[in-house]
Each structure stands twice: as structure tokens, then as C-alpha cells.
MITOR-700972 format. One record per residue: residue number from 1; x, y, z of N, C-alpha, C in turn. Coordinates in steps of 0.05 Angstrom, whole numbers, always signed. Atoms other than C-alpha are relative to their C-alpha. Example, Ala and Ser with C-alpha at 12.3 -4.5 7.8 and 13.67 -1.06 7.14 Angstrom:
2
[r 1; [+18; -24; +0]; [+246; -90; +156]; [+18; +24; +0]];
[r 2; [-16; -24; -1]; [+273; -21; +143]; [-15; +22; +14]];
END
This chain:
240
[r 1; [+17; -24; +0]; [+0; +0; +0]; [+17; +25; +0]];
[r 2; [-13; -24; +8]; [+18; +68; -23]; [-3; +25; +29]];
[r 3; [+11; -16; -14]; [+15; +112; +41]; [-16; +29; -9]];
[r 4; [+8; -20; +8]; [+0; +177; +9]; [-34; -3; -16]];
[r 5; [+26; +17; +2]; [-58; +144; -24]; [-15; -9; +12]];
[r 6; [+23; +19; -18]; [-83; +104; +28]; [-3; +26; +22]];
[r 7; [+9; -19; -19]; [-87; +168; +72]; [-31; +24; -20]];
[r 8; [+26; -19; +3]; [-139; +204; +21]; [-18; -12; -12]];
[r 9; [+20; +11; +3]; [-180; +147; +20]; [-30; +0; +23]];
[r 10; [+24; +0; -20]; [-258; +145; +54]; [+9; -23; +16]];
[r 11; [-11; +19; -21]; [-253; +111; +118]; [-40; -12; +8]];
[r 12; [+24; +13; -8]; [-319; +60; +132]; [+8; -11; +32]];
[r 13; [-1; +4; -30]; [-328; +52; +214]; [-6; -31; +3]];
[r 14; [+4; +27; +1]; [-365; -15; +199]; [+24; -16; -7]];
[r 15; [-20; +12; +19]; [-300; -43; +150]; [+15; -1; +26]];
[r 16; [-24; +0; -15]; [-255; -22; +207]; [-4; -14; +23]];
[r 17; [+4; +19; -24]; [-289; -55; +264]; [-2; -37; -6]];
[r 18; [-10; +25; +11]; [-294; -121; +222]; [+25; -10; -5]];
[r 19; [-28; -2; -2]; [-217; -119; +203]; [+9; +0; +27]];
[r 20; [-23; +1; -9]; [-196; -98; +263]; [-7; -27; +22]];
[r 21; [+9; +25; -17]; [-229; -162; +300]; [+19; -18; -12]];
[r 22; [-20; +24; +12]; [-193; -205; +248]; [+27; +3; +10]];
[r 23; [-29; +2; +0]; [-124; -174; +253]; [+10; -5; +31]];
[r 24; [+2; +6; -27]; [-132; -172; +330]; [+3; -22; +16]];
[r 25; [-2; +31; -2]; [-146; -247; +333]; [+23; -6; -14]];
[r 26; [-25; +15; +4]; [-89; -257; +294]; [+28; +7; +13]];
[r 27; [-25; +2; -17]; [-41; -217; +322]; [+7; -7; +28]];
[r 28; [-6; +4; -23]; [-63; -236; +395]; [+10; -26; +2]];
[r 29; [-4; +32; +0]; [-56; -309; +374]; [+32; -7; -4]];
[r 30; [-30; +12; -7]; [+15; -311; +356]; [+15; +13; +16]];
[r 31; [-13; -17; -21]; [+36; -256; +406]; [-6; -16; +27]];
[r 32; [+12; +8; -19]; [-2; -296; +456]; [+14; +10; +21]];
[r 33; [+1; -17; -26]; [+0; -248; +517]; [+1; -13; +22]];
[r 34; [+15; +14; -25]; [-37; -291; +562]; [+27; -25; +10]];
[r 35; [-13; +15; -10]; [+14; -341; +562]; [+37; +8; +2]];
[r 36; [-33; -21; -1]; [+85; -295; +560]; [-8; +3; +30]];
[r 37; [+3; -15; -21]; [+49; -267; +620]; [+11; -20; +25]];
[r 38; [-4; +9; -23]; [+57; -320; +664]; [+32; -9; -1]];
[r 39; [-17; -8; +1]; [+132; -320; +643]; [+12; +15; +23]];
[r 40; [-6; -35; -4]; [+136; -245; +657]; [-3; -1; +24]];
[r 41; [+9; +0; -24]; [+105; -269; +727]; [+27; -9; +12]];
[r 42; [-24; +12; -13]; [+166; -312; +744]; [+28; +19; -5]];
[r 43; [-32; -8; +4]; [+224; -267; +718]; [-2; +34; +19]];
[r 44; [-1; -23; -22]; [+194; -210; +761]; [-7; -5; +28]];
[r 45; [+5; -1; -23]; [+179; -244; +817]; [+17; +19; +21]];
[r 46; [-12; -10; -15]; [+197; -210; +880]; [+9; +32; -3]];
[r 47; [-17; -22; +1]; [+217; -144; +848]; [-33; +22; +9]];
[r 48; [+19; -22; -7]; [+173; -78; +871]; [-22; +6; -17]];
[r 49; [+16; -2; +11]; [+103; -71; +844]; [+9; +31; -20]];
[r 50; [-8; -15; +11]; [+125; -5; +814]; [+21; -6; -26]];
[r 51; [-18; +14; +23]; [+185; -35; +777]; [-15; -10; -23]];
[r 52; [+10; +15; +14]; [+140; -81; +745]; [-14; +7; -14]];
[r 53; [+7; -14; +19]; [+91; -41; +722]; [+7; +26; -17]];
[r 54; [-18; -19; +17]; [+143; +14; +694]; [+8; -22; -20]];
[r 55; [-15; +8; +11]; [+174; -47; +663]; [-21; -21; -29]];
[r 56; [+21; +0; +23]; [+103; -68; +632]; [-4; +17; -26]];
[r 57; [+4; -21; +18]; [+97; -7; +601]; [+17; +5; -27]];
[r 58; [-19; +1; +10]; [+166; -7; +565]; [-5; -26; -11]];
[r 59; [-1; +15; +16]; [+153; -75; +540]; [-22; +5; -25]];
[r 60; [+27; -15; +18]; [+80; -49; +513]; [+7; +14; -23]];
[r 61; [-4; -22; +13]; [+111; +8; +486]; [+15; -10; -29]];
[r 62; [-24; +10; +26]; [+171; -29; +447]; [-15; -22; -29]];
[r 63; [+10; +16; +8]; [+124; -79; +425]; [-20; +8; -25]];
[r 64; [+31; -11; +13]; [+67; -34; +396]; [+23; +23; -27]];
[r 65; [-17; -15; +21]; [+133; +2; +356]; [+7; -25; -21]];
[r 66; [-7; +31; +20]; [+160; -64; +329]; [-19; -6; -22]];
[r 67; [+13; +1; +19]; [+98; -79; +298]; [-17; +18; -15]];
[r 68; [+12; -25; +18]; [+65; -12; +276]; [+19; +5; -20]];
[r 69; [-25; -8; +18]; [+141; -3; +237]; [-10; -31; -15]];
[r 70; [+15; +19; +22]; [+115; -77; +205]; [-19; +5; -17]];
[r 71; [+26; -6; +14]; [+46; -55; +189]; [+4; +28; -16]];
[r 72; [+0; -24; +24]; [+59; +12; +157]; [+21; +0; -15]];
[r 73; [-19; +14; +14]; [+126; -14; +124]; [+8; -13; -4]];
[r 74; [+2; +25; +7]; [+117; -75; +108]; [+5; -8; -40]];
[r 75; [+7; -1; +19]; [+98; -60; +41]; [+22; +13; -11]];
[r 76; [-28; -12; +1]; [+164; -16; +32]; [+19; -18; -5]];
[r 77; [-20; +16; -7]; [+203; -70; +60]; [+1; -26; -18]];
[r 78; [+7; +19; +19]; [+172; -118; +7]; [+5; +6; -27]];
[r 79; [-18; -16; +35]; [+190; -74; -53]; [+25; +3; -4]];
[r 80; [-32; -1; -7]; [+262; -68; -25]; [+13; -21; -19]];
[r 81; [-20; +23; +5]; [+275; -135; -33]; [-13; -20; -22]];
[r 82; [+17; +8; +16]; [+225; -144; -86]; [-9; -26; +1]];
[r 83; [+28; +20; -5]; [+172; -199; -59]; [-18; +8; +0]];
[r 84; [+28; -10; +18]; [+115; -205; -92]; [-23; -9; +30]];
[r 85; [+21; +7; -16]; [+51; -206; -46]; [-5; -26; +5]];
[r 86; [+5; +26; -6]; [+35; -280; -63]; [+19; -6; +16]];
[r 87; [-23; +12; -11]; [+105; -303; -36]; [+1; -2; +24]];
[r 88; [+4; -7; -36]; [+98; -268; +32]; [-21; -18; +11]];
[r 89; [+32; +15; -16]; [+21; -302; +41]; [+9; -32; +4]];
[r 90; [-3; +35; +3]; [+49; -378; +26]; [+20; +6; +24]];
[r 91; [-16; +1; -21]; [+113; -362; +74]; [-10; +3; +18]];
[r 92; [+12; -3; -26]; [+77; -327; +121]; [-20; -25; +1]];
[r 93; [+27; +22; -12]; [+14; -373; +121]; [+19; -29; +2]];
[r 94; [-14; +15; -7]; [+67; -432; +122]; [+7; +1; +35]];
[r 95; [-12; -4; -21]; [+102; -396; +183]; [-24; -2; +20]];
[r 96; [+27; -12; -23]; [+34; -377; +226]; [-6; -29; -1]];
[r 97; [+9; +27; -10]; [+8; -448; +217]; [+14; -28; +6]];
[r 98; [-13; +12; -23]; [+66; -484; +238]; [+7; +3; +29]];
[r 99; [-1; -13; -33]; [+76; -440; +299]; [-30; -13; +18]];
[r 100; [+28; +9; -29]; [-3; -456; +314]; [-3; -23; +4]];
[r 101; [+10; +28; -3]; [-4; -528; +302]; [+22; -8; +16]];
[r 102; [-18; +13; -17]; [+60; -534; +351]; [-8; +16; +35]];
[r 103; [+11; +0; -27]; [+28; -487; +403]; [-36; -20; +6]];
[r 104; [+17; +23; -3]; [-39; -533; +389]; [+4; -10; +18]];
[r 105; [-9; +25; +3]; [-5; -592; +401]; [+20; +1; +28]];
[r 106; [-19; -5; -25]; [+47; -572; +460]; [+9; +25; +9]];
[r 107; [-6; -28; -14]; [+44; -503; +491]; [+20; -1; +14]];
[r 108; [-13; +4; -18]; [+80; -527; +541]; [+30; +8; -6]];
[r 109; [-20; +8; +20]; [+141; -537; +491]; [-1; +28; -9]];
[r 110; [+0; -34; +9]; [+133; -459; +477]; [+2; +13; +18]];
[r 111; [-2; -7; -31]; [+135; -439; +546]; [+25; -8; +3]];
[r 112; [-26; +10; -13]; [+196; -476; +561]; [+19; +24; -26]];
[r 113; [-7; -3; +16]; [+226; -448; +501]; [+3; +38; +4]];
[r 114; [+0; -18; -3]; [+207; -373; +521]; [+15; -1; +29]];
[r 115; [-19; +1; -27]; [+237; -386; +589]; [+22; +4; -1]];
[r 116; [-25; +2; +8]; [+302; -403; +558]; [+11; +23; -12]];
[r 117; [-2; -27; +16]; [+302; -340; +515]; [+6; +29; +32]];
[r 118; [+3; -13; -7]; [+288; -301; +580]; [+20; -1; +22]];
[r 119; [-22; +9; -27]; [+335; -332; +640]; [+26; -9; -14]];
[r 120; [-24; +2; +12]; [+385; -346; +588]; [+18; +26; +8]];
[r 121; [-25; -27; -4]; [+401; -278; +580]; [+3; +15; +33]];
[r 122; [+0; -12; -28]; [+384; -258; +652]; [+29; -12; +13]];
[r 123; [-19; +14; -20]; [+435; -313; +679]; [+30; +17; -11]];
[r 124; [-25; -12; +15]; [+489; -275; +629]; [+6; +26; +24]];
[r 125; [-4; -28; -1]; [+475; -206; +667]; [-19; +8; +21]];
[r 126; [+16; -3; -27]; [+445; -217; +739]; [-5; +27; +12]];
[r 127; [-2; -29; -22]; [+465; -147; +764]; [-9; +28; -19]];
[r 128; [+12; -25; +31]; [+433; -109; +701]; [-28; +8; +11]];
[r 129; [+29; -21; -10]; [+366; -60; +715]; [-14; -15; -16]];
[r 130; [+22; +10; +18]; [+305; -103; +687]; [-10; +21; -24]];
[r 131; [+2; -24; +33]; [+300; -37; +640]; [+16; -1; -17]];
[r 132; [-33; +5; +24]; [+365; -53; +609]; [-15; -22; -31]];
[r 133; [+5; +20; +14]; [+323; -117; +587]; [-29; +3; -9]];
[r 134; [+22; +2; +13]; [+262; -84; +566]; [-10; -8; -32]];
[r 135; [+10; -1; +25]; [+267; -83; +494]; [+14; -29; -7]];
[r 136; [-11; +17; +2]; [+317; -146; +488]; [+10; -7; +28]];
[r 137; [+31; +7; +20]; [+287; -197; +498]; [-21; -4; +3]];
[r 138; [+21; +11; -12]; [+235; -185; +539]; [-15; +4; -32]];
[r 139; [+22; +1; +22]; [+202; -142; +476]; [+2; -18; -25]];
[r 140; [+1; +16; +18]; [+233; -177; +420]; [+26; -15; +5]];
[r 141; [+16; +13; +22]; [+241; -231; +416]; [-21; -22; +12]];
[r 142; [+24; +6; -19]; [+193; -253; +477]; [-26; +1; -7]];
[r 143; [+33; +9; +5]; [+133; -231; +464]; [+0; +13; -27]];
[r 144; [+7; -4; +31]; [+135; -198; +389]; [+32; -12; -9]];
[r 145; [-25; +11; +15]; [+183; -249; +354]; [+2; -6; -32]];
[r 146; [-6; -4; +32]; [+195; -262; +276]; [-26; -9; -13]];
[r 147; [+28; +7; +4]; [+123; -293; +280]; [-14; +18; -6]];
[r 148; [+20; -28; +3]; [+91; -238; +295]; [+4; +25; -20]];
[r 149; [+5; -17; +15]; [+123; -190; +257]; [-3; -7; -36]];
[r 150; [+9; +21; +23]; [+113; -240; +195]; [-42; +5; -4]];
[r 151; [+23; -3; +0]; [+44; -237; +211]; [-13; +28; -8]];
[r 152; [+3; -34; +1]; [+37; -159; +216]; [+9; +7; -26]];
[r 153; [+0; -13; +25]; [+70; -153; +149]; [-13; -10; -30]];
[r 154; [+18; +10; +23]; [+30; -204; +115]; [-30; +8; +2]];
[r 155; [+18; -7; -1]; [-30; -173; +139]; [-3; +21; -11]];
[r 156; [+1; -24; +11]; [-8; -106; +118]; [+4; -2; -35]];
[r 157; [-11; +10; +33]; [+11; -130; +50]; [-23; -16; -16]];
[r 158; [+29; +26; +13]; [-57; -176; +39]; [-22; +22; -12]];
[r 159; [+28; -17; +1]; [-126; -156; +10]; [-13; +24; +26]];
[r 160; [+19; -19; -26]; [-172; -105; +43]; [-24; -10; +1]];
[r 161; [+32; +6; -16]; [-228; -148; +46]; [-29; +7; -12]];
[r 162; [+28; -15; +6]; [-274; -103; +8]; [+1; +32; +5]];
[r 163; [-8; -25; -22]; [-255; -43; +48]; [+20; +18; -15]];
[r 164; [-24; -16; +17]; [-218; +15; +27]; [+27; -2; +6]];
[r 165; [-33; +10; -7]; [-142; +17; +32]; [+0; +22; +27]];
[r 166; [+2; -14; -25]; [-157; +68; +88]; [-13; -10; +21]];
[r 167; [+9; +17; -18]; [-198; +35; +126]; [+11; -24; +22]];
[r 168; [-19; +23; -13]; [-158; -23; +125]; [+21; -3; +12]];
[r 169; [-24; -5; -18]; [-95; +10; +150]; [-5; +8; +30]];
[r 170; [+5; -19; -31]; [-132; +48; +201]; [-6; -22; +20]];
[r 171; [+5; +16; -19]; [-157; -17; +230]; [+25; -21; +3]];
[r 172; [-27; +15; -12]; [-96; -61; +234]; [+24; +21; +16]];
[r 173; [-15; -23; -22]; [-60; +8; +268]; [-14; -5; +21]];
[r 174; [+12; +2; -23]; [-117; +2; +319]; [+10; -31; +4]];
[r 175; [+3; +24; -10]; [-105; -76; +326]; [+25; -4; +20]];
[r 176; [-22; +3; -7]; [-36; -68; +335]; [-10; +20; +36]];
[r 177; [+0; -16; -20]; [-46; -12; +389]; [-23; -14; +23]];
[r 178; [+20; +22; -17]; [-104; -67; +425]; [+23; -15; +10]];
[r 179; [-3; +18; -9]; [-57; -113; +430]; [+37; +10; +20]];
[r 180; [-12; -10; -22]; [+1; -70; +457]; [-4; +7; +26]];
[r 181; [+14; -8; -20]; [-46; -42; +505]; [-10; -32; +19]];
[r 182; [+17; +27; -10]; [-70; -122; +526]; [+32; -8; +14]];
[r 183; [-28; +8; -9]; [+10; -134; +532]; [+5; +15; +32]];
[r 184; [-6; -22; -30]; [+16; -77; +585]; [-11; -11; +20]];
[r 185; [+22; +10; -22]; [-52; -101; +618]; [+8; -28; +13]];
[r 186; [-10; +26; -9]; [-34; -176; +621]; [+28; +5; +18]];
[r 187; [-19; +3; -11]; [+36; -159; +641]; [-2; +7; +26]];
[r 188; [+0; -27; -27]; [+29; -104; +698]; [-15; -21; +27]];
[r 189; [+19; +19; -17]; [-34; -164; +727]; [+20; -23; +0]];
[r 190; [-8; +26; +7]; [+15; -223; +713]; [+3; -20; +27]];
[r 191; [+2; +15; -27]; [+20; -243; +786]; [-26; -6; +8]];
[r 192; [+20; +10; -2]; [-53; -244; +791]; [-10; -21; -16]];
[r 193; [+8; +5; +25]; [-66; -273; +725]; [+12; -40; +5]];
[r 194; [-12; +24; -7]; [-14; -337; +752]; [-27; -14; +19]];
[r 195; [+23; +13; -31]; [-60; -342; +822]; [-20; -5; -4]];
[r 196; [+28; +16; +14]; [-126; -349; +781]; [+5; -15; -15]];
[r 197; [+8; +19; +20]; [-120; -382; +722]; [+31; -23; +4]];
[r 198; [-25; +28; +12]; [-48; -430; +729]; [+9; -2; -19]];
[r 199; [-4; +15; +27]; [-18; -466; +682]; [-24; -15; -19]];
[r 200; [+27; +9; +20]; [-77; -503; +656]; [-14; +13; -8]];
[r 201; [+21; -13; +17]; [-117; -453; +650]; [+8; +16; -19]];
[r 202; [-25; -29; +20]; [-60; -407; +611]; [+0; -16; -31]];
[r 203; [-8; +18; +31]; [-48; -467; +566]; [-32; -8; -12]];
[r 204; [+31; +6; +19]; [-128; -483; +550]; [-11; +26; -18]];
[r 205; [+0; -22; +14]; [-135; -410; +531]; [+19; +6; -22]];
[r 206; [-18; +3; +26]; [-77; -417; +487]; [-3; -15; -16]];
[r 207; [+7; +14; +26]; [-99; -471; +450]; [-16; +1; -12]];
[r 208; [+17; -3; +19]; [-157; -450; +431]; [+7; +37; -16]];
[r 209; [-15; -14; +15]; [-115; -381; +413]; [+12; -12; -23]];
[r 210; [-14; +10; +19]; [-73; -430; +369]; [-23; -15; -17]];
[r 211; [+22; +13; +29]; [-135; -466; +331]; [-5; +25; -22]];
[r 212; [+7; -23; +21]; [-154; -396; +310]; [+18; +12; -19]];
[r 213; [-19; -12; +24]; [-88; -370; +285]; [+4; -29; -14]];
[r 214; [+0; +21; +23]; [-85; -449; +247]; [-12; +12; -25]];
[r 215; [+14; -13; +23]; [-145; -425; +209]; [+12; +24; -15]];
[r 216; [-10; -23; +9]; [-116; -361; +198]; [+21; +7; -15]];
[r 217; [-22; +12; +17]; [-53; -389; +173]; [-1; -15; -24]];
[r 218; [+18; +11; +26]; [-92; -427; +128]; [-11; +12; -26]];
[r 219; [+17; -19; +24]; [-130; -375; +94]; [+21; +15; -11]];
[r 220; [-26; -20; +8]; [-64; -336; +84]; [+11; -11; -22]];
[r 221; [-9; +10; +13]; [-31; -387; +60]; [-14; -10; -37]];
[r 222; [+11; +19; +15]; [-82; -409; +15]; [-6; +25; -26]];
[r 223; [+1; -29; +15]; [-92; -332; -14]; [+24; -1; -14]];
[r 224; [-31; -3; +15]; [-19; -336; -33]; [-8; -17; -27]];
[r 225; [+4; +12; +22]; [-37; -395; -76]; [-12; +5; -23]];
[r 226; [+25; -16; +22]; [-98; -365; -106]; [+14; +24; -18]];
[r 227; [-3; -24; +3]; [-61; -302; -124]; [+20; -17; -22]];
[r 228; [-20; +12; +27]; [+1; -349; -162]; [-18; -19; -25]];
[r 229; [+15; +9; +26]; [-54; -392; -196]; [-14; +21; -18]];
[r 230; [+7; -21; +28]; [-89; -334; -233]; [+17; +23; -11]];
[r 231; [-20; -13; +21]; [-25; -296; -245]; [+10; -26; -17]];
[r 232; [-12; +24; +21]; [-3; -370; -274]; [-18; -1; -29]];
[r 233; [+16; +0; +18]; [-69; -371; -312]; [-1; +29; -19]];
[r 234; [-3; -28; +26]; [-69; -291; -342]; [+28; -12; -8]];
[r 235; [-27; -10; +18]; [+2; -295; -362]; [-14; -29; -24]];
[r 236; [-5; +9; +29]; [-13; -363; -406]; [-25; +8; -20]];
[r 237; [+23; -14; +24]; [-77; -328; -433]; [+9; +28; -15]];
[r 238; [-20; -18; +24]; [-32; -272; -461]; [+16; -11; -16]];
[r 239; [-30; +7; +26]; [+21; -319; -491]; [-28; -19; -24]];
[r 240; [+20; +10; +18]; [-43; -356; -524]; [-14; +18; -18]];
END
């Protein structure tokens, strides 16, 4: 998308609240918040309620930059290196629905895996200010990692749905800025969030997070295809 264009397009309120439900569900699904959080619970234990939610905020913040610089340059970053739209939807929709069918299948096995990412580097650098380690790795590559911003640029780079190209930017900006704002919220509660729901209940909410980004990975992927079969089909109805 052309920004200068897509800024003096009509904006539909209905288009944007449909969109931004979709992009929302997808980006909360592979960001999955809910389950970083209870992470975020253990690597702050003990430190000052204040710390923690200063140190929410700073992940929120880094998080909601990471991928707004995906979503509004995505499309930039795809002409750079010249990939075509289809290409991104089959990789991405490849990438998104192996991620969901392995958090499906073993959250658990994604959890351990974010742990390692997070006490790795902590054990390197015990006597460092948890702000040192806001942006690396709590923000990236903790909770917005190559997934997510895969996701964010295949979304920014896909159809609109119907919807104008304004519309459709304006609502994946809001999705993004939902799900920064859910990052802060989950994080800042993450000690509560442990003492109600547990582990089981972190991981049953995540798997039915991961069925939805499956589908979603699916349809992506499956757009990519659609988009190389009828450029396959025009080009041989011009050489005919």
C-alpha cells in the first residue's frame, strides 16, 4: 500500500471494526500475551510492584513500535527486496500455521522455550536493571518475535477485504495498538493472572488461541496460492 494514497481514502467505521477483530485475533494469537504473561510473572517475581509495572509499560511500548514499523512498512520493505505479495502469504501462512499447530499440540514446549530465551540472558547479566532488558528480549524476541512480525506484514501487505485501503490500514493500526495495550494489561496483572488461572488454565486458553491462528494461517496461505494460480493462468492467456 501506497501511504500517500491510502491516507486520502474514505474511511468505513463498519469495514474497520470487522478488520480490526480479524487482525486482532491474529495478532493476539501468535503474540499470545496470556501465556508470556505468566513468564513475565516468574522473571519478576519479587521485584517492587512499581518496577514491574514501569517495566510493563516499556515492553507495551517497544512492542506496539516493532509492529506498527511492520504494518505501515511492510509493504516498503517488500518492494526493497522485491517480494511479490503472493510469496509473503504462502511463507507467512506456512510460518503462522506451523507456529499454531505446535502451540496446538504442545504449549507447554513454547513456554519452556520462552523461558530459555528469558533466564538465558538474565543468567548472562544478573546485576543489570530489568530496563536494560526491556526491549531485548523481553520485547523482541519474547513476546513480538519473527512470528509476529511476519504476521503484521503479511497482513499489511494482503487484501482489504472489500474495504478501502484506508480503512484497512486504520484498522490493523488500531489492532496493533489493542494488542500492545492487552500486553501492558496482562503484564502489569501477571501475578494475579498466575493465582487465578495457572498453568492449565493459561495453556487451554492458548490452544484454543492457536486453533484460531491455524485457520488463519490457512487462509493466508491459501490466498498466496490463489493469487500465483491466476497470475499463472493470465500470463498463459496472453502468450495464447
Amino acid at each position: 500500500m501506497h501511504l500517500p494514497h491510502v491516507l486520502t481514502q474514505p474511511v468505513n467505521f463498519s469495514d474497520v471494526t470487522a478488520i480490526w477483530l480479524m487482525a486482532y485475533s491474529a495478532l493476539f494469537s501468535i503474540v499470545n500475551p496470556l501465556g508470556a504473561s505468566l513468564i513475565f510473572a516468574q522473571m519478576t517475581l519479587g521485584r517492587p510492584k512499581r518496577e514491574v509495572v514501569t517495566l510493563a509499560r516499556l515492553v507495551g511500548f517497544y512492542s506496539f513500535i516493532i509492529l506498527m514499523v511492520s504494518v505501515w512498512l511492510g509493504g516498503w520493505i517488500l518492494s526493497f527486496f522485491r517480494i511479490s505479495i503472493d510469496a509473503l502469504r504462502v511463507a507467512g501462512g506456512l510460518v503462522v500455521a506451523s507456529r499454531a499447530w505446535t502451540l496446538l499440540l504442545a504449549p507447554e514446549e513454547n513456554e519452556a522455550r520462552k523461558e530459555r530465551q528469558v533466564f538465558d540472558h538474565d543468567n548472562a547479566g544478573q546485576e543489570s536493571d530489568l530496563g536494560d532488558r526491556a526491549f531485548f528480549p523481553l520485547a523482541m524476541p519474547f513476546t513480538v518475535g519473527p512470528g509476529s512480525i511476519a504476521v503484521a506484514i503479511a497482513l499489511s501487505s494482503g487484501r482489504t477485504l472489500g474495504a478501502s485501503p484506508a480503512s484497512y490500514i486504520l484498522a490493523l493500526s488500531l489492532a496493533v495498538c489493542a494488542v500492545a495495550l492487552t500486553v501492558v494489561l496482562l503484564y502489569t496483572y501477571a501475578e494475579r493472572i498466575v493465582s487465578s488461572l495457572g498453568r492449565t488454565g493459561a495453556r487451554i486458553v492458548s490452544r484454543l488461541a492457536a486453533l484460531i491462528l491455524l485457520c488463519i494461517g490457512i487462509q493466508i496461505l491459501f490466498a498466496g496460492l490463489e493469487g500465483f494460480v491466476m497470475s499463472a493462468l493470465k500470463h498463459a492467456h496472453l502468450l495464447t
